[in-house]
ROMAR-127212 format. One record per residue: residue in one letter; x, y, z of N, C-alpha, C in turn. Coordinates in steps of 0.05 Angstrom, whole numbers, plus 5000, padded with zeros to 4 digits. Layout:
<recs>
AXYZXYZXYZ ...
</recs>
This chain:
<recs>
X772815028839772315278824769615388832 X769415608837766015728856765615848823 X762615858821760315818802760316188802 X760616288774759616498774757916748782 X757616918801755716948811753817078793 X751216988800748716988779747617258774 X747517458793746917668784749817828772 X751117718782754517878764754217748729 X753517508728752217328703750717538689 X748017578700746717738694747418018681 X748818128693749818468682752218388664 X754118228660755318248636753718068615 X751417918617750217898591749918148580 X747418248597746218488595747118728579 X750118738590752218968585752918868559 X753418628550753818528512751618558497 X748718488507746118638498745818958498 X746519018510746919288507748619448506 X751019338496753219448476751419478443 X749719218440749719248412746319418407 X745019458437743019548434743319908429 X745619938452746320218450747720238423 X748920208411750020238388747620328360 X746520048369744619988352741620308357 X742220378380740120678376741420898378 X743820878384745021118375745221188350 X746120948324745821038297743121048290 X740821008316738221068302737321298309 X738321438331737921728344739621948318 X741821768296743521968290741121988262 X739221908255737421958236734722108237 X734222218272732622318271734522578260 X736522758273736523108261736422968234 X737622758225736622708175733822718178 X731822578189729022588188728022878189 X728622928213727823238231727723538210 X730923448185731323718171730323598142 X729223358132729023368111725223238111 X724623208126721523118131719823328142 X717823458139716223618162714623428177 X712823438199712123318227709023168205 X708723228182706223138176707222878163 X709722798149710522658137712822438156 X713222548176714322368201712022218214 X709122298216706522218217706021998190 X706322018176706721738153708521618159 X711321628162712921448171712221258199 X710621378214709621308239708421048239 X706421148219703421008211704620768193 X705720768176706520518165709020368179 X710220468197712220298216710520138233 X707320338248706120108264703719978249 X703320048227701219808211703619488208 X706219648201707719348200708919158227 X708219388239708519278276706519068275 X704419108263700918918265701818718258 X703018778231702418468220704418228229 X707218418239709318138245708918078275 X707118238292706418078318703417948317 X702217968297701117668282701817458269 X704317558255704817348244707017198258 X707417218276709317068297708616828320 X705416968317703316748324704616628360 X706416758368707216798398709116548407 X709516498370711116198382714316318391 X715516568385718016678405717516658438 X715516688450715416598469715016288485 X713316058459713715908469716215708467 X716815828440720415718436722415708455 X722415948473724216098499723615878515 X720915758522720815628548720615308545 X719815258516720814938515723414918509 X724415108491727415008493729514898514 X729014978540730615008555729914718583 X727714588558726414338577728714098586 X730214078553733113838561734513948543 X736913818540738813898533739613788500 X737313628493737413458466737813618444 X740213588429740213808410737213688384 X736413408381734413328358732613498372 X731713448397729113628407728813958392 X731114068398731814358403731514428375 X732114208361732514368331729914298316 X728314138324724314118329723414358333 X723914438355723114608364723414918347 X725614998337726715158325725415178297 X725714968289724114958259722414938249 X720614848267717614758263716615118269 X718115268287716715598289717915708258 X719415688252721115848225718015838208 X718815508199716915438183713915458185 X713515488197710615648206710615948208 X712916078221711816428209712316368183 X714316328174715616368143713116328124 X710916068129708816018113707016208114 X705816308138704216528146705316748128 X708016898133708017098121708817108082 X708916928075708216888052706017058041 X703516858061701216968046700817198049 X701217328080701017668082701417818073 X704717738053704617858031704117838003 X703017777998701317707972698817817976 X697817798005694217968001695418188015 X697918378026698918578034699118738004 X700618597988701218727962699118787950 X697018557936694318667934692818907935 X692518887961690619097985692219377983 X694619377969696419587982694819857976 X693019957954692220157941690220227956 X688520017968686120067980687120158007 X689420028020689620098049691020318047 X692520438025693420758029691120958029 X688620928012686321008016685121078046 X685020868055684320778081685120928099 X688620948106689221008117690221348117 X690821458093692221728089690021858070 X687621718060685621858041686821908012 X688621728002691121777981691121597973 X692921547955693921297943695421287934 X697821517942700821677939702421447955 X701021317970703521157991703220827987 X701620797952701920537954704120407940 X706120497937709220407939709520327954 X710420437978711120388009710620198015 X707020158010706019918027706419688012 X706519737990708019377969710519397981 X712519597986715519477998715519368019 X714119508044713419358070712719078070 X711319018045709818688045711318508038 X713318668027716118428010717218438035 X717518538053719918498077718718198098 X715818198100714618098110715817768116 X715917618094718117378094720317438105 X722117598092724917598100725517668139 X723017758144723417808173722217548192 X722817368179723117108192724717058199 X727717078185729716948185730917168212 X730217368214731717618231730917508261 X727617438256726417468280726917118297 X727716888283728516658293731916718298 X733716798283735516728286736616918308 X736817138320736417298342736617158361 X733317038363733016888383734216658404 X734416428378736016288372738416328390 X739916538372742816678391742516718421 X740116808429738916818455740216568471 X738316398456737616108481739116048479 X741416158458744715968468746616078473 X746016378486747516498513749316548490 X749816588468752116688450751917028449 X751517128480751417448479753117528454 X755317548448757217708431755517638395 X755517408390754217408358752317508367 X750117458387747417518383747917878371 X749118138390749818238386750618468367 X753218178356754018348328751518318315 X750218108315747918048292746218278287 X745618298320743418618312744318798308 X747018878317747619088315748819148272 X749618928259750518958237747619028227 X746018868226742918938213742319238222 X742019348241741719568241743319738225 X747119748221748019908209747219818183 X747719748172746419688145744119808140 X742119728150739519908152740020108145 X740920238174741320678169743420708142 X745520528141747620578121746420608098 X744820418091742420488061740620658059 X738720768089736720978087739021228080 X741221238095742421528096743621498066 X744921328046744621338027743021388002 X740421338005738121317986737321587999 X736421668020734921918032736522148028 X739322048032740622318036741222438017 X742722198002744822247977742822277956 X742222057957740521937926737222147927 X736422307955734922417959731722297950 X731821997962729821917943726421917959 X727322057985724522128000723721888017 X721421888018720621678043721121398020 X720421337995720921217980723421047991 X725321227989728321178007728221068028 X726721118044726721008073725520578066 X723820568059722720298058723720108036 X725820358015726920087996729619958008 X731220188013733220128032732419998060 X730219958075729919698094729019448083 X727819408059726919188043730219008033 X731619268027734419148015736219088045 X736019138056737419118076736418818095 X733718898098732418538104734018248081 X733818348070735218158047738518048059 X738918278059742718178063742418098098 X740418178116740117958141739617778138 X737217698122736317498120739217208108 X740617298089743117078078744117058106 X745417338115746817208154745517028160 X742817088166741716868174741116608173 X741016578143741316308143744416148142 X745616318145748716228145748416108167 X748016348185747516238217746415998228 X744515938215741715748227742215498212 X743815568196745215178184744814988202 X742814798184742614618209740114568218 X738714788232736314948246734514938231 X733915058214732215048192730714908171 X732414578173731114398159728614388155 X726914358136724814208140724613968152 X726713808146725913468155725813498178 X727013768199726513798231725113868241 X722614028221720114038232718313818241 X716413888260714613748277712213828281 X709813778265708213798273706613688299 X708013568305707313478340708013728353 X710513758347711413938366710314168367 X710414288346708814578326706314618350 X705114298343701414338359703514348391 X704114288401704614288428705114548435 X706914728421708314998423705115148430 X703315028405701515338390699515318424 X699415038421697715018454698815238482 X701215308482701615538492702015888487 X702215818451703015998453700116168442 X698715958428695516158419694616378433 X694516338457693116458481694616728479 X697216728480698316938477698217178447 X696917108421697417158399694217488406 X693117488422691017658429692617918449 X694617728457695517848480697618068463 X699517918438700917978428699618248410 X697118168391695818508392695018688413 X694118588426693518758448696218908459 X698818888460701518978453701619188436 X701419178416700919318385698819538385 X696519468411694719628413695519818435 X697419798453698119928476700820168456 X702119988451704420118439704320318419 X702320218399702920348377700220458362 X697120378370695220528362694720728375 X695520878389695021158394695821278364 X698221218350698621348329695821458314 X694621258311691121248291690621378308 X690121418330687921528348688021778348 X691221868337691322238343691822278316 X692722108293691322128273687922258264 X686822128276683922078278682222298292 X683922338314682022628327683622848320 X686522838314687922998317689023168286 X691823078285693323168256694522928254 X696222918229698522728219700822848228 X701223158229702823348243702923218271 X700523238288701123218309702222908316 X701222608297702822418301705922398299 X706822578266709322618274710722708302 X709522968317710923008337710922748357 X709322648359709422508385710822268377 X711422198350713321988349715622038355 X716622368344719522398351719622338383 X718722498399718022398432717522218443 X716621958415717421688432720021518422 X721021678406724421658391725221658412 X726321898427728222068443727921918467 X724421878474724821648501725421458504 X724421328476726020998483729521018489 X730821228488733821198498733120968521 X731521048534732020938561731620518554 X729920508523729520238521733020138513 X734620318514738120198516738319988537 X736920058563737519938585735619648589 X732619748582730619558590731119348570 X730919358547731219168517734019008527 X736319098532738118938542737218698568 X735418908583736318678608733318468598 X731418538587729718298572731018078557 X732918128541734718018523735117718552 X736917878566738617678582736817588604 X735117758618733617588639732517288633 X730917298617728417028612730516818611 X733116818587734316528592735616558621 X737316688631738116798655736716718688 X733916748675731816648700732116418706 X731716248679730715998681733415788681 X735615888675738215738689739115708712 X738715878736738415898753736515798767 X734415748761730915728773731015438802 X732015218794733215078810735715048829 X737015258841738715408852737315458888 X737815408903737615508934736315758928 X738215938917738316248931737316398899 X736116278883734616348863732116628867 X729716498902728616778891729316998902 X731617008923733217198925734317378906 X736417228892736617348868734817388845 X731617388846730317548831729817758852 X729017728865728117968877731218208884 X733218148879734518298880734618478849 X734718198837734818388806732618578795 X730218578815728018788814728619008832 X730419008848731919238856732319428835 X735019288833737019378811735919448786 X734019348767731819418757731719688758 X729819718784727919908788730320208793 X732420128805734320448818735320528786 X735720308767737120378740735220538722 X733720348726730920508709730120738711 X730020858737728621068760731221298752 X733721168749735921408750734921578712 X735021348709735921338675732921618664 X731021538678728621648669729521998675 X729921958702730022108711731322438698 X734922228695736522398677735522528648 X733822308628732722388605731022688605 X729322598637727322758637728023078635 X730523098659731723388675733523458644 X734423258617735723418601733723408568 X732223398585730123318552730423538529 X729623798542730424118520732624068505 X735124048520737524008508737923748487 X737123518495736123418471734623478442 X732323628447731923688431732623808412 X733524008429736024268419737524138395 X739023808403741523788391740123648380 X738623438371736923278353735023358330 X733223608340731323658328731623878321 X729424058301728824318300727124398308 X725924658307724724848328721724718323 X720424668297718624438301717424258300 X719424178315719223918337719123968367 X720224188371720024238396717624178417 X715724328407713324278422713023938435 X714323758422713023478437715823478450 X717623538463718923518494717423408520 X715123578521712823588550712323208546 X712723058520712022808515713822588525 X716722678534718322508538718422328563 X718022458588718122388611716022158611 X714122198618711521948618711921838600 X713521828578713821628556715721358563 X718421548574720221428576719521278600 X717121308623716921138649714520918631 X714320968608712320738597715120488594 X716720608586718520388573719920238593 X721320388623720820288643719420068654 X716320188661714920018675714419788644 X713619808626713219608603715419408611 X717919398610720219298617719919078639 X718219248657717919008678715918768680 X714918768654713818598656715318368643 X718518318638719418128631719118038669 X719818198688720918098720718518008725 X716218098730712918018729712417778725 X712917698696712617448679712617218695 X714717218714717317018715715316758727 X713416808747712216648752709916548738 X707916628716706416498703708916288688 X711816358678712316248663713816068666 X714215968693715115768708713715528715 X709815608722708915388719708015298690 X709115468667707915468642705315448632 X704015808653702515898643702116088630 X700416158604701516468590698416628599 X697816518609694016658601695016898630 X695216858652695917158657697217298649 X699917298634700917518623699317608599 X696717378598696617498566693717728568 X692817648609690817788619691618058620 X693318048629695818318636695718548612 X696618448593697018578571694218698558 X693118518568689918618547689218788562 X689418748595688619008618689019258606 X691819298597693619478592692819638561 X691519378543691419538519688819658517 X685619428536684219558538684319938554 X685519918570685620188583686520378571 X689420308549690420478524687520608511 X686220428501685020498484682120728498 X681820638523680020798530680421008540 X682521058552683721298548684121568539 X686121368508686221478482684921658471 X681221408471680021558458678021838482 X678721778504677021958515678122218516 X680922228512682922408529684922578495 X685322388481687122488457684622758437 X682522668444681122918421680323168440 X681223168470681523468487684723568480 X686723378486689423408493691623258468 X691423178458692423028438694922898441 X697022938429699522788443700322728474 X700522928487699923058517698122748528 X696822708519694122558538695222258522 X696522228504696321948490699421818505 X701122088514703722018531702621908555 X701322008571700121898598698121728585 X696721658578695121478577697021228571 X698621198558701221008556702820888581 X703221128588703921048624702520908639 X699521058644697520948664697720638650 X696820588630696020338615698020058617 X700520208619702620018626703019928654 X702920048669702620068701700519948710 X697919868699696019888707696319398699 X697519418674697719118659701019018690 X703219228693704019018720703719058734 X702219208746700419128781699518818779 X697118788753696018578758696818338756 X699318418738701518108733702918058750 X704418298762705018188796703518108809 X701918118819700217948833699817678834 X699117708803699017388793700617308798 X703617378791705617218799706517058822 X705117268837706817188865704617038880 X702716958868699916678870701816498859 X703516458840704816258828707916148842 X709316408843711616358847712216558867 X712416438892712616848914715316868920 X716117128905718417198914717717548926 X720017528951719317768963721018068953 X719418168933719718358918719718618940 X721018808943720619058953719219308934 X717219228945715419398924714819708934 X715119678956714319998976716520188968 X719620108972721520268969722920408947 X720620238922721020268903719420448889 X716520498906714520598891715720878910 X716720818933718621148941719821268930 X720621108918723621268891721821328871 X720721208867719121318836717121568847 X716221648861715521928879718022098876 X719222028889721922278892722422328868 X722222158850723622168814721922368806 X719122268818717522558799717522738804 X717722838836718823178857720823178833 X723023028835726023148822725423218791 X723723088781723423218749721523528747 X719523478759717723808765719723988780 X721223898790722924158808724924278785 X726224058767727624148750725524318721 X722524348715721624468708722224808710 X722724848731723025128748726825228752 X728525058730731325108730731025278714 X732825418712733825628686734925378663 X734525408638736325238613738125438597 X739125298589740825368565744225538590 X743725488602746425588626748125368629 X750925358644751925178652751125158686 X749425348702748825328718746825178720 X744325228703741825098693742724828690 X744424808677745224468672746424308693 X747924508710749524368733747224248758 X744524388762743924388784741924138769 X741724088735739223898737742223628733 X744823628740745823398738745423308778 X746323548789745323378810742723328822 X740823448808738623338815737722998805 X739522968782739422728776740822478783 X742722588796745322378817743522368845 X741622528852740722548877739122148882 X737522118854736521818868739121678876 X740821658868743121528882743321458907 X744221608925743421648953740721568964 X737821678949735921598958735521278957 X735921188932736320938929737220778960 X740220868960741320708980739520779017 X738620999014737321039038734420869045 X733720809017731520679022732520299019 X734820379019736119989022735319788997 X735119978972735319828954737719748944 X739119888949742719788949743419828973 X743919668987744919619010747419409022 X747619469049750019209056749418889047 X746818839056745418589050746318479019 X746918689001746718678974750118578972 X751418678981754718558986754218298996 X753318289020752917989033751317729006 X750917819001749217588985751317588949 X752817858950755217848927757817568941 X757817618964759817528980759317188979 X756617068993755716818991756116728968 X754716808936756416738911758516728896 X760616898918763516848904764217048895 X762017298886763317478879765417608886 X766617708920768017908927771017698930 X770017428933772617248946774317318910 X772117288893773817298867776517568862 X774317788874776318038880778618048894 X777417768917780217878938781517708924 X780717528911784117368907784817518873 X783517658861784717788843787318068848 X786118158878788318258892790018168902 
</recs>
């Protein structure tokens, strides 16, 4: 019987990750026009601001052991080990976020102060702090689903948590009309009914008596290093919000969140293939024709990514058109550079591959700080001339700038021969093809026809520059893939 072929492995994980990923943002795209017609851009700017103050606290309180969980798990095959491993992280966020919320709840009056000059939004921030525990159980058991290749539950899992989610905001917001109020009680209630899945799920997993403080210290020994790296994340991603806050409006944060709504479409593709790469890598890793097949899958990567951006970019108006109202409009010009943040961000799962093979984290965790220091300097040099405008590119540059240097590193560790020239070709042409479509007529079916083929055009370029190529059959062929075809014919 011939062995699966690994990158064919690869894309139907991927494709079950991103069944439930696409699903899972499509019912979240179907809440921006509810946001868009019942919020103005100053109060989508509070929603902003308290989504990434709670971004802070659970990539602190995760303390980076999801990453070191991923790579000891997969050391042997011992289920006592595995379920050490598993529990000793639960039970350590779970303790942590306890207390966060208890001095979250506290604090709540003072940090609406703080943050909005009010103390109108310290509701919100006591509901946010109750979720804080229950997003333990979401954020292990996920995972969990991960390292044991159960694509389809992993899946439904996220994808049911999500409907539920919107199913209660669009109830409480819409119906019950209960305002942003609505928005954070209905995800507090909704964490709740994940959290029971979850432990349905993790039966077993979760013991205390399977915790290990041996193990716990062994994990934190890798994963500490990363917990700087992990804000410095939080500082790339999501403090620009404060920053145009700060120089700017709450207005103008709203816009630029909707514009990083609309771009992450493209995180449909990248969030899937993160999902499946890391266990995916490291099953393979002892295999002949292993760094072949990474370096192919940084192809393929890069032409999907490159198309995907591309297309968002040439129909962005029209998006807005059908999502938003008129203002919102103004942050469109924000989508493109946004959406190549999520892109290039993306690649730093392919980047990774070699610090995390000799099981090192300190360059990726160099990487990231590169990236958030440069966010921030940026930010602040560039957001109080240009404001949203400058905090979209500064996101780009900043991301780009954290995997240059992690490639590098990598390939000191682990050298695989990446085609990096043909790639940084395409991403040139991508940007001619998006400014050229600047200068189309819109709202036409002509206007629309000429920016679809401007967007089918990387296709061809792709293959001219031999990122899909014959070689790419030949090496389908050596794994079994095409023999499987012919004898299916």
């Amino acid at each position: 019987m011939k062995t699966k072929n690994p990158i064919k492995r690869l894309i139907s994980e991927s494709s079950v990750y991103g069944l439930s990923t696409t699903l899972t943002r499509v019912t979240g795209v179907l809440l921006i026009p509810v946001y868009t017609r019942l919020f103005a851009p100053d109060e989508y700017g509070v929603i902003a601001l308290l989504t990434s103050m709670l971004a802070l606290f659970t990539t602190f309180l995760v303390l980076g052991l999801d990453n070191a969980s991923a790579r000891w798990y997969y050391d042997d095959e011992d289920i006592t080990r595995r379920k050490n491993i598993i529990s000793s992280w639960f039970w350590c966020q779970f303790s942590l976020s306890l207390i966060a919320c208890g001095l979250l709840f506290i604090s709540a009056e003072r940090l609406s102060l703080l943050l909005f000059d009010t103390d109108l939004y310290t509701e919100l921030i006591r509901l946010i702090s109750l979720s804080l525990p229950l997003a333990s159980f979401f954020k292990v058991c996920g995972n969990l689903l991960r390292y044991q290749r159960r694509a389809w539950t992993s899946s439904a899992f996220h994808f049911a948590d999500s409907l539920i989610t919107i199913g209660i905001i669009i109830l409480m917001v819409v119906f019950w009309k209960m305002g942003l109020r609505g928005i954070y009680l209905a995800r507090l209630t909704a964490a709740g009914f994940t959290a029971v899945v979850a432990i349905a799920l993790l039966k077993g997993w979760l013991s205390p008596f399977c915790f290990s403080f041996g193990r716990l210290k062994e994990m934190l020994r890798f994963s500490l290093p990363l917990v700087p790296a992990g804000l410095a994340i939080w500082v790339r991603m999501s403090s620009d919000r404060f920053i145009i806050q700060l120089f700017q409006s709450q207005s103008e944060v709203g816009l630029y969140t909707v514009a990083f709504q609309v771009a992450s479409a493209v995180a449909l593709f990248t969030t899937a293939f993160g999902f499946a790469y890391g266990p995916f890598a490291f099953s393979i890793l002892k295999e002949e024709q292993a760094p072949k097949v990474y370096a192919k899958v940084f192809d393929l990567y890069a032409v999907l990514g490159i198309l995907l951006v591309t297309s968002l970019s040439l129909f962005v108006d029209l998006a807005f058109q059908l999502f938003t109202t008129k203002d919102y409009y103004a942050a469109a010009v924000c989508v493109p550079p946004l959406a190549y943040s999520f892109v290039v961000y993306g690649a730093l799962t392919i980047a990774s591959l070699g610090p995390s093979i000799v099981k090192q984290s300190g360059p990726v965790a160099k990487a990231i700080l590169i990236a958030a220091g440069l966010s921030l300097a940026f930010n602040f040099s560039l957001v109080p001339l240009w404001g949203k405008e400058a905090a979209s590119y500064s996101n780009l540059i900043a991301s780009l700038s954290g995997v240059i240097y992690l490639f590098a590193a990598s390939q000191k560790r682990y050298r695989i021969e990446y085609r990096f020239l043909p790639v940084i070709t395409l991403l040139i042409y991508s940007c001619l093809v998006i400014w050229l479509g600047y200068y189309l007529p819109s709202g036409s079916a002509v206007g629309y026809s000429l920016r679809a083929v401007l967007s089918l055009s990387v296709i061809p370029a792709a293959m001219m520059l031999k990122l899909v190529s014959r070689e790419d059959l030949l090496l389908l062929k050596r794994t079994g893939v095409i023999e499987e075809r012919e004898a299916q014919r």
